[in-house]
N, C-alpha and C positions, 0 to 999 in steps of 0.2 A: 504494500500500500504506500503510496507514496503522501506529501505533506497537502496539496492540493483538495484530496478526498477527505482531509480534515479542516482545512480549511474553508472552504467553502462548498456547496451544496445548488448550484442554479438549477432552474427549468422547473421549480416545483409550483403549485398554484398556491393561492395567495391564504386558501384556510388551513393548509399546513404549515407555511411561515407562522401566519397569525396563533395556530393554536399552539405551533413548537416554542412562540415566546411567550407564550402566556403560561404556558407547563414549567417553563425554563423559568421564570420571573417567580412564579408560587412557593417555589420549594418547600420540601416537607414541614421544614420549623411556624413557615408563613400559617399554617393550618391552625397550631396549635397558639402560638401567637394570636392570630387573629380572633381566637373562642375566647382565649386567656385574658387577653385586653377587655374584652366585651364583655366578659363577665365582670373581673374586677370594675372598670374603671367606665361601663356603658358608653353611651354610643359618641362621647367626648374624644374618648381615649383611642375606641375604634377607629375615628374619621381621621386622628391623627396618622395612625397607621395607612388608609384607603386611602386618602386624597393623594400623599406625595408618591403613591407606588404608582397611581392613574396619572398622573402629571409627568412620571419620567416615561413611562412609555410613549407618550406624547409629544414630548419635549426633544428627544431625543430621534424620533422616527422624525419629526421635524425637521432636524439640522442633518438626518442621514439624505432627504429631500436637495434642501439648500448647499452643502456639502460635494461633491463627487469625489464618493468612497471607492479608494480602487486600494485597501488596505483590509485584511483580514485581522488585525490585529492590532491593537495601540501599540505595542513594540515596533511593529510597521511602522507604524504613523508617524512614530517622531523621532527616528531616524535622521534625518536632517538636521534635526537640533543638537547633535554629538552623540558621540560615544557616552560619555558618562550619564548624557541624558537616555540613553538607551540602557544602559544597565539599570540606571535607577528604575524604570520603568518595567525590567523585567524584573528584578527585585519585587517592584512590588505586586504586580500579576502571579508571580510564584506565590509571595505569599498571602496573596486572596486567591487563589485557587484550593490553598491548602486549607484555609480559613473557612471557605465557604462549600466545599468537600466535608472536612471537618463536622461540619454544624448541620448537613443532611444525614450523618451518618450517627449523630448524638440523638439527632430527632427518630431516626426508627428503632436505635436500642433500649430510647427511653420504651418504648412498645414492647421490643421483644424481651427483654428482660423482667418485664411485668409481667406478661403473657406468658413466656416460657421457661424466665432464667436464665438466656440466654449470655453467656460472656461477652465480653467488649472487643475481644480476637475474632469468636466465631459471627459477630454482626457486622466488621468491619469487614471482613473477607468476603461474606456473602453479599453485602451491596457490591464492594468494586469487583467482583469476581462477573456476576450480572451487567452490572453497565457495560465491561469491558467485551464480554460476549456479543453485545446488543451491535457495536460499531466496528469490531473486526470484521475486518474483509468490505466494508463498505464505508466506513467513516461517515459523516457529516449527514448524509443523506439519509441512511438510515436512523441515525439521531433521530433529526426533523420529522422522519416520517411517524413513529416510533410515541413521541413527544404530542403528535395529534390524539391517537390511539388512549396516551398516558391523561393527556385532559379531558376526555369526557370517560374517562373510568373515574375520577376524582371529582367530576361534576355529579356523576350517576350515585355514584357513595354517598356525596355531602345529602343530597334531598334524600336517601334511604335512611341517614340517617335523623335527619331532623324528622321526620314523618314517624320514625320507629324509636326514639329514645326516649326515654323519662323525664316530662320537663313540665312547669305550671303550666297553667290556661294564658297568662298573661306576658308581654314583654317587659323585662325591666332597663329600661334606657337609661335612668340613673347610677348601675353601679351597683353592687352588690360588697363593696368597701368603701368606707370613706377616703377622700383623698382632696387634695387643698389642686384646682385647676392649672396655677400660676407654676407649682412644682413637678407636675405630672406634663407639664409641657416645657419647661426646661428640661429635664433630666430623662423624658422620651419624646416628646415631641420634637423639640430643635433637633438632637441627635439624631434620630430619624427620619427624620423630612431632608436635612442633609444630606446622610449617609446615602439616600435613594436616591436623590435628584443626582446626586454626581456619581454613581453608581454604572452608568453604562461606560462612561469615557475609559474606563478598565479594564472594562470586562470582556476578555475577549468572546463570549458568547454571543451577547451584541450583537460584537461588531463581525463575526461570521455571518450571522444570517442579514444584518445587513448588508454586507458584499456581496451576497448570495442572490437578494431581492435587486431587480432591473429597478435604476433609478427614475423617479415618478412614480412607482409606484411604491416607495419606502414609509410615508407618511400614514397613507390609506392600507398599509397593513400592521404596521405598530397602533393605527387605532383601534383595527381589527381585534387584536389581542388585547390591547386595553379593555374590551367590554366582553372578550373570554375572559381574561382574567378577573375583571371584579364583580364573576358573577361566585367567584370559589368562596375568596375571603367571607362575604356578605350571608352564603348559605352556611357557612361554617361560624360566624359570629353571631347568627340565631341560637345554636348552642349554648352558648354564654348570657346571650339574653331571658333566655327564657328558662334557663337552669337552675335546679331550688336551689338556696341559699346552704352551704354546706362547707365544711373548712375544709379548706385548700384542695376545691373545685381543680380539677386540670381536666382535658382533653379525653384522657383515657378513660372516665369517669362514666360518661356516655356508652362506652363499650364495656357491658353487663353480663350479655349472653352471649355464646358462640358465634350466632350469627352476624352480631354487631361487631363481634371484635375481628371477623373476616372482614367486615366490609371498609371498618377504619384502616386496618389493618392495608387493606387493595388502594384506599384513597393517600394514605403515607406512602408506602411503597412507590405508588405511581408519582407522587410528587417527587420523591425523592429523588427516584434512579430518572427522572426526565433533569434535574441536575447534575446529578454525576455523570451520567453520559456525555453531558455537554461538557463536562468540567475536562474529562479527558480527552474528548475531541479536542479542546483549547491546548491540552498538555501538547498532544501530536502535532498540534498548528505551529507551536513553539519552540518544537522539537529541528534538529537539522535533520535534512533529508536524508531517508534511508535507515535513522535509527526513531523512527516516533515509537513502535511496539515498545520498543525497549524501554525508553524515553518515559511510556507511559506506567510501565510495570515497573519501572524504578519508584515514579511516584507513587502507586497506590503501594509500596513497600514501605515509604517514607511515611506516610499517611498512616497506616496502621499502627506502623511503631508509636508513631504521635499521637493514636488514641487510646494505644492501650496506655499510655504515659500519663496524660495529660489528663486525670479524670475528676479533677475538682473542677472542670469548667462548667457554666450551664449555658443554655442554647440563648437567653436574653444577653445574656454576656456579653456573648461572640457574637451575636447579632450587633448588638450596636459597635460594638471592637471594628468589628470587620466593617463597618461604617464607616468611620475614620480612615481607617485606613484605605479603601475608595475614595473621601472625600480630597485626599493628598496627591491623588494620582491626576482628579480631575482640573483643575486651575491647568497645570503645565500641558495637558494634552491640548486642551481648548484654545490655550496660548499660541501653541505649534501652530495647529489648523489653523488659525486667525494670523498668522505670522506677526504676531504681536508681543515679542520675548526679546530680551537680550541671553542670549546663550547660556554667559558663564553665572550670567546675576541667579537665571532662573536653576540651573545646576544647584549652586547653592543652595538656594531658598528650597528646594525640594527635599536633599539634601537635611537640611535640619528641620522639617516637618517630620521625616521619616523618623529623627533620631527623638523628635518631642513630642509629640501627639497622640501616639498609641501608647507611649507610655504612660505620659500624663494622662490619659484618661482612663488606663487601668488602674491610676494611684488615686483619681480623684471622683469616679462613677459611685464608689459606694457610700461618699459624703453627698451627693447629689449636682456634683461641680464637674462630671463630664463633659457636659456640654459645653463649656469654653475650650477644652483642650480640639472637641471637633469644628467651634467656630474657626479658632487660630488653624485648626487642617485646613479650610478654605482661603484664610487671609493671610500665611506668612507666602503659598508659593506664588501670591499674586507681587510680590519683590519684587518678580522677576520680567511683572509685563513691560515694555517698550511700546512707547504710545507712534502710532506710525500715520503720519500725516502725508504720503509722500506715492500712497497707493491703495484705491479702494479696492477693498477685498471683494473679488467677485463671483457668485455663485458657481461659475465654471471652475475653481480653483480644486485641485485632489489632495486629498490627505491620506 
């Protein structure tokens, strides 16, 4: 297989793109997230969550429009801008890949380990053992195709389940805890709405099936999947709404009887591995020619170790972590495209986002003070813009 059948995927029609990014964008965490907010913190807390995940799919299928993407990759992209801006870049695509790998694979043990006891070795193998099955011998293609199939088996679940669980007569949009507004949107709102809005410029998932999609029509199928996608969160945050009142409600709660825990069970799953598939098609995209197999079974090798390691983390954690750390990558990429940088300033300025923001906001998340370490991800790597009066940037231009 060569790097090509990873990285991009053309000639498919527009409701396998639409539903491949809307599978891709869900991931499995997104499901339980989305009950978990709805339940605690009603329908406040929720919209925080819904709004800024529908606005990047929008926002970004936008500028894939405005843009001419002939780049599979944000290591692609900003190429141009140096070497050191190229490693730093892949730095940190490596590690949101790992990050966000990671945290689909914490969200199905928390399942199977309930359900079955399952070790943290044997649920790490079995996800990337599955994805990797899914895209051998065809790469990218089958992903996308794969990714349609995986979002209406997690649409199909979410209403079996809401129709079959145990829940009042009534919705509670209020909340089912108390919580002060002002705090509950610094310390998840801002982080979140950031970490999403700047969340594609990295990802190389994206930006495959964007390079994949005939331009003109980039727009009109990122909104496509914007209204696949915020039909999941919305059937799965009825759960939380309408859930009795009971300590420390979570997701799996729902699933009671055999039947129910198949069918939660079919809608994680399919969230899940519709990311890690993608996740290691990006690995192979990033990989040199000739060695992506290997490339990619290095990293699900790296991955496992790191889950079996790494087990005080939890899935809100790394959720918002792995935010920051996208929101760092996005400023410098956007600058490139816009030829709007000076090279060595923006190097730098990247540079010490990288070295100060994900840490500071693992030191400062549990006092409620995250949130500034992910605003400064947004505001140190704009250092590095060059204000450029001397040429308009014009829609024909490639990145």
């Amino acid at each position: 297989m060569n790097t090509n059948q990873y990285a991009t995927a053309r000639g498919l029609t527009t409701n396998f793109y639409a539903k491949s990014i809307a599978a891709t964008w869900i991931w499995a965490p997104a499901l339980f997230v989305s009950s978990q907010i709805a339940y605690q913190y009603g329908i406040a807390g929720f919209l925080m969550f819904l709004i800024p995940n529908v606005l990047t799919l929008l926002i970004f299928g936008y500028i894939c429009d405005r843009f001419n993407i002939n780049a599979s990759t944000a290591v692609e992209a900003v190429k141009k801008a140096g070497r050191v801006q190229e490693v730093e870049h892949l730095t940190m695509t490596g590690a949101l890949l790992i990050g966000s790998t990671f945290v689909q694979i914490l969200g199905i043990h928390a399942l199977l380990s309930q359900w079955f006891e399952l070790p943290r070795i044997a649920s790490a193998l079995l996800v990337l053992a599955l994805s990797f099955l899914i895209i051998f011998g065809k790469g990218l293609r089958a992903c996308i195709k794969t990714d349609a199939y995986k979002w209406e088996v997690i649409f199909l679940a979410g209403v079996a389940l809401v129709f079959g669980a145990e829940h009042t007569s009534t919705l509670n949009f209020g909340g089912h805890v108390d919580f002060n507004f002002l705090n509950l949107f610094l310390s998840f709102g801002i982080p979140t709405a950031i970490g999403l809005l700047s969340a594609p410029y990295a990802d190389t998932t994206f930006w495959q099936r964007a390079n994949s999609i005939e331009r003109g029509q980039r727009f009109k199928t990122f909104a496509f999947a914007s209204l696949f996608f915020i039909s999941i969160p919305i059937i799965f945050s009825i759960l939380g709404f309408c859930a009795p009142t009971v300590e420390n409600w979570q997701l799996q709660v729902v699933a009671s009887n055999p039947f129910s825990i198949m069918i939660l069970g079919a809608a994680v799953l399919s969230a899940l591995i519709a990311t890690v598939d993608s996740n290691l098609c990006a690995v192979g995209a990033l990989a040199k020619k000739g060695r992506e197999n290997l490339t990619i079974i290095g990293f699900c090798t790296l991955l496992t170790a790191l889950f079996c390691w790494l087990d005080n983390l939890t899935i809100v954690d790394l959720f918002l972590l792995y935010g920051t750390l996208r929101t760092i990558a996005c400023v410098p990429t956007l600058l490139i495209m816009t030829k709007r940088y000076e090279p060595r300033r923006l190097q730098i300025a990247t540079a010490v986002a990288m070295m100060i923001c994900p840490l500071g906001f693992a030191l400062a998340q549990p006092y409620s003070f995250g949130w500034i370490f992910t605003v400064l991800a947004l505001l140190i790597p704009l250092l590095g813009y060059k204000h450029e009066t001397s040429r308009r940037i014009s829609s024909s231009d490639s990145f």
